[in-house]
N, C-alpha and C positions, 0 to 999 in steps of 0.2 A: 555532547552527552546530555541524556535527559535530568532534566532536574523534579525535584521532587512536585512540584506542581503541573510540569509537563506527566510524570507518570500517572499523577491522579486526573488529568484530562485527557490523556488517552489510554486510561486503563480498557476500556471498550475494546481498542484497536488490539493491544497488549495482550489481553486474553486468546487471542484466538491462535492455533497453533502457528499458523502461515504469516504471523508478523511477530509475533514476543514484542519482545524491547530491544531486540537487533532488529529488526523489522521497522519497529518505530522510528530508532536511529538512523535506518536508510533512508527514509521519508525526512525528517529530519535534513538530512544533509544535501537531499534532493532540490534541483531546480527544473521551473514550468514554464513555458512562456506559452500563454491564452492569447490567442488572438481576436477581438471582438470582447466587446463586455454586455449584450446584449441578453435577448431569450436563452438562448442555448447557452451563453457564456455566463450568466449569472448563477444559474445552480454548480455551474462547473468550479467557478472561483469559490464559492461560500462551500461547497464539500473538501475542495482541494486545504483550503485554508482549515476547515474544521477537520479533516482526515492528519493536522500537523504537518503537510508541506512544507521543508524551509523555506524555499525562496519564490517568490511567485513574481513572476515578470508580467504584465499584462497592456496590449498596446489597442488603443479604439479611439478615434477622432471625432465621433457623434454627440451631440446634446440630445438630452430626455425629453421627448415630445409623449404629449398626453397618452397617445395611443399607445406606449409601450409599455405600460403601465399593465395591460390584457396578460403579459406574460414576461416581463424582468421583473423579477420578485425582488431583484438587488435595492431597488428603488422605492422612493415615496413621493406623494404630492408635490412635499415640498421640492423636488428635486427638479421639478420639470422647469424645464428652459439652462439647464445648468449640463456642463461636459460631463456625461458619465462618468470618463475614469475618474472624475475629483472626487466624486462621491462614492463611485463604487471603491475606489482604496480608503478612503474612511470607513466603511462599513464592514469590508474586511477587516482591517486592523480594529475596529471593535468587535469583532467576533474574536480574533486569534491575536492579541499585540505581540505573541513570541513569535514569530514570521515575519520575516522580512519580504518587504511589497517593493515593486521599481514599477508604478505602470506611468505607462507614458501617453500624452494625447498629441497622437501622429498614427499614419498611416502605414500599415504593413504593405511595402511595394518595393520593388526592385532596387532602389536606393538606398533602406532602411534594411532590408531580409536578413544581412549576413551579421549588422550588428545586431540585430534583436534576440537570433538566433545563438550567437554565440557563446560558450558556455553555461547551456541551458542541456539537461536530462532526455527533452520531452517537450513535443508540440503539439498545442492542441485549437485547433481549426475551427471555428466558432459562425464566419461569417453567413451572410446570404446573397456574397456575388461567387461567379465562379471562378473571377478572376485571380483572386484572393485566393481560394481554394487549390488552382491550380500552380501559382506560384508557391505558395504553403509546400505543398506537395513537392514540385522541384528544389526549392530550399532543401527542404531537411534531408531529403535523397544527397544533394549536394555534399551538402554536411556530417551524413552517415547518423540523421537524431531519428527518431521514432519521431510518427506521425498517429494521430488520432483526430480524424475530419468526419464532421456532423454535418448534417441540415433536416431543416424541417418544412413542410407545407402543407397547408389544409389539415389533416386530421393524420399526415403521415409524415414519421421521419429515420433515419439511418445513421448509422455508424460504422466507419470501418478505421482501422488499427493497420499501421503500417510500418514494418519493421525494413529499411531500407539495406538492398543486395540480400535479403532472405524472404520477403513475403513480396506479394502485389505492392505496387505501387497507386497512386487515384488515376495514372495515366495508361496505368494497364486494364484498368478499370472502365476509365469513359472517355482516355485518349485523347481527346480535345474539349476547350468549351462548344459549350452550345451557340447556333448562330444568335447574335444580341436579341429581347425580343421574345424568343421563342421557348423561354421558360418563365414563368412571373414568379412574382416574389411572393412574400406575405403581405405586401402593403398591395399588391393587385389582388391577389386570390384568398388570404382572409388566412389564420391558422387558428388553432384553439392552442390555447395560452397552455395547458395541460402538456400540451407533446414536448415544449420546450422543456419543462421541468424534467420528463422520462428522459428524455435524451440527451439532457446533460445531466442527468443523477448517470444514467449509464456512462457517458466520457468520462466522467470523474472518477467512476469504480474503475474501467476498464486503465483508466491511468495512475492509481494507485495500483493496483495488479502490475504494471507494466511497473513501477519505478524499484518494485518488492520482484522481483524477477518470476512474478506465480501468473502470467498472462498465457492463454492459450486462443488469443483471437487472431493474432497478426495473422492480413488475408483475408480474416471474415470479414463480409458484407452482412449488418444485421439490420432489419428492417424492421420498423414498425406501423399496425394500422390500429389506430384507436378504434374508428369507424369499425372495423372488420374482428374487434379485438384480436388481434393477430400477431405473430412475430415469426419473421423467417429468416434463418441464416443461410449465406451463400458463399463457399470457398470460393476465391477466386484467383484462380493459378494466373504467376507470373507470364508475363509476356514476352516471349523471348527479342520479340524486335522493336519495343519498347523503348520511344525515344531517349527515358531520362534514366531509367534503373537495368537497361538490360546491359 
């Protein structure tokens, strides 16, 4: 139940018809697990946490090298040389102490997937390999959890919402990864710090939406280009021979 300083900090949310205070309370009792605490993962955790989240599970093995600094807002100077998740769950929990945080510094891979995922709401996909992305993706299909996978590159990035055995899946999508190689990252081809923030301030709405049951993306593919100031969305029907969800 909310308590009285939970309602005066998300009276914002509470106003609006499509959450009230049953709304809030859903949120509230809801769990997240982010995967990555990076560019894309840090507006997602700090909106997740400031939208009232209960539970936020968050798993990233990297330390803060100067250069991420261009676009994890989560972070500071002093931070660099040190495990993201140490600092990024301190920073959370100074934003929101009434949330409970579990992040962990390990690896989301074949080993770890099914504990991570386990009673958990809602997955949300943060990395910049696709291996990661693709395993994410067959997890929560697994598991029957909703999926929300990002990325970004150069001046463009996307979003798509995957509600598993009823929308696309990422494998109906793009079916395999790519040969190694033949897509770069943002440490080869460069991004502008700005797209991280759009595109996970949009994963974080779109998984507030998704946890309040008022989502209507699962399937869309939405794109963006900074460059082109641009945004397009693309239904993307199931696949019927679809190794992992058909």
């Amino acid at each position: 139940m909310l308590s009285r300083d939970d309602i005066t900090r998300y009276s914002r949310n509470i106003l609006l018809p499509e959450v009230r205070r049953a709304g809030q309370e859903r949120l509230q009792a809801s769990s997240v697990l982010v995967i990555g605490a990076g560019g894309i993962g840090s507006p997602v955790l700090l909106y997740l946490a400031a939208a009232g989240v209960g539970r936020i599970r968050c798993v990233d093995n990297d330390s803060l090298d100067l250069t991420n600094l261009q676009r994890q807002v989560l972070y500071s100077t002093t931070d660099v040389g040190k495990f993201k998740i140490q600092s990024a769950e301190t920073r959370i929990k100074e934003l929101n102490p009434g949330i409970e945080t579990d992040f962990r510094r390990m690896r989301f891979d074949e080993k770890t997937s099914a504990e991570l995922i386990d009673g958990v709401d809602l997955v949300i996909e943060t990395s910049d390999n696709f291996e990661t992305k693709f395993l994410a993706n067959d997890s929560a299909v697994r598991h029957k959890v909703p999926l929300i996978a990002g990325g970004i590159l150069r001046f463009d990035g996307q979003v798509f919402c995957i509600s598993p055995g009823v929308s696309a899946c990422y494998r109906c999508l793009f079916h395999a990864p790519p040969p190694e190689g033949s897509v770069p990252n943002c440490a080869a081809a460069g991004v502008i710090g700005a797209v991280a923030g759009v595109i996970g301030s949009i994963m974080s709405g779109e998984a507030v939406k998704i946890l309040l049951g008022q989502t209507r993306a699962f399937g869309l593919l939405q794109q963006y280009s900074l460059l082109e100031s641009e945004w397009r969305t693309i239904q993307i029907p199931r696949n019927p021979g679809c190794t992992v969800c058909a």
